[in-house]
N, C-alpha and C positions, 0 to 999 in steps of 0.2 A: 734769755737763757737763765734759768733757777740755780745758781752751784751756792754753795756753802762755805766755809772756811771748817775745819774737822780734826779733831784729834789732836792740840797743839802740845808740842812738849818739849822740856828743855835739859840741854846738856849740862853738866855741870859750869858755872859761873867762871870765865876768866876773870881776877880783880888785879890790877897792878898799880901803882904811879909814877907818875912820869913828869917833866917839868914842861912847862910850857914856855912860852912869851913872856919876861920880865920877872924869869924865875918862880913863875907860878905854881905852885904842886898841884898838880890834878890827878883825880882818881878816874881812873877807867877800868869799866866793866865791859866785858864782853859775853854778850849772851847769846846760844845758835841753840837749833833743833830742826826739829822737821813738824811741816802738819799737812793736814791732807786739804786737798778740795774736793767736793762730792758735791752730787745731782740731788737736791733737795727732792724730797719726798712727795712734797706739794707743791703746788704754785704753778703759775704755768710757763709754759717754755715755749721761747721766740726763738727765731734766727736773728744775728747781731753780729754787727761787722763792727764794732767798738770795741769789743771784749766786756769784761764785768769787773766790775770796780769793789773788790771784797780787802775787808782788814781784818787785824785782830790784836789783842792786848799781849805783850811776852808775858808768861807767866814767872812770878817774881821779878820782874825788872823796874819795880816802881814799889814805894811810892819816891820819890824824887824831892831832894831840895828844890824849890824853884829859885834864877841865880840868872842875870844874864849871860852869864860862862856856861850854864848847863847846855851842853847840846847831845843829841842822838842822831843816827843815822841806820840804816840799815842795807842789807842785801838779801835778796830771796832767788835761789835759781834752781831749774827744773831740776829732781834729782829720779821721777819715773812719771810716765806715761802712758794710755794705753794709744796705739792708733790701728784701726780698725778699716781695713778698707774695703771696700763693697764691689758690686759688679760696674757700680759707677766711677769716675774716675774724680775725686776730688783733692783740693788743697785748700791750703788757706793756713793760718798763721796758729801756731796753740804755744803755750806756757807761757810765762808773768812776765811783765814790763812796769815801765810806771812806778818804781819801787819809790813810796817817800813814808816818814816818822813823823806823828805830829804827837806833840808833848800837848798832852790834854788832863784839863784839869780834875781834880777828884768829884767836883761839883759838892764838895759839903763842907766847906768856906776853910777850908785849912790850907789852900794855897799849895796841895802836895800835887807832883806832876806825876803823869802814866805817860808810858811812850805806845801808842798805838801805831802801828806798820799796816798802811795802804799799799796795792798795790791792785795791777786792771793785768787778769786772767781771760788767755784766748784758748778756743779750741774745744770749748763745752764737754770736756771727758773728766771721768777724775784723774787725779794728778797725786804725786808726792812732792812737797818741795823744800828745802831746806833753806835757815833764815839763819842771818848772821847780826843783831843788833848790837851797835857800839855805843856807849853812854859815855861820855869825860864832864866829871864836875867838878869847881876847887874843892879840893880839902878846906879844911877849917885850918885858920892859921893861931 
């Protein structure tokens, strides 16, 4: 199956701080929006009992101190649909699972992290979904 990641966009930035473990001050960011998934144009298309393993980068949530206290997380869950049903009778499983953050590096030696959000898409239709990433890093003390 060919889908895409599409359209990415973001809400305005939650920033707050908050203390952590042995007094730590941490900043936390919270960044959400919505993007689409779409049937790319070309390519060609299988049937797939795995789903499809699509990511993408938040816009503005990086570049990142890197810090062993840096961490991310995120959530993505179906916010629209289309399903279509035929003179057939089918099922089978459709929208995101699999949700994980891998803090990847800039690749041009400055050591700054991006948070990119994986995540394995069923059900070959397009989709709207909405993405919730959480970022906490120490402040500077």
């Amino acid at each position: 199956m060919v889908l895409a990641v599409s359209n990415v966009t973001v809400d305005p930035v939650l920033s707050f701080v908050s203390t952590g473990a042995a007094d730590l001050r941490l900043h936390v960011l919270l960044f959400s929006g919505v993007c689409g998934i779409e049937k790319q144009r070309h390519g060609r298309s299988s049937i797939s009992n795995t789903g499809v393993r699509l990511g993408f980068y938040v816009p503005g949530a990086g570049p990142l101190r890197p810090s062993y206290l840096l961490s991310a997380w995120a959530e993505v869950t179906l916010a629209w649909t289309r399903i279509a049903s035929g003179t057939a009778a089918q099922s089978g499983p459709y929208g995101v699972d699999e949700v994980t953050t891998e803090l990847v590096d800039d690749g041009k030696g400055s050591g700054s992290m991006w948070p990119y959000v994986w995540m394995r898409a069923w059900g070959g239709q397009p989709m709207l979904l909405r993405y919730r990433l959480t970022v906490t890093q120490p402040l500077d003390r």
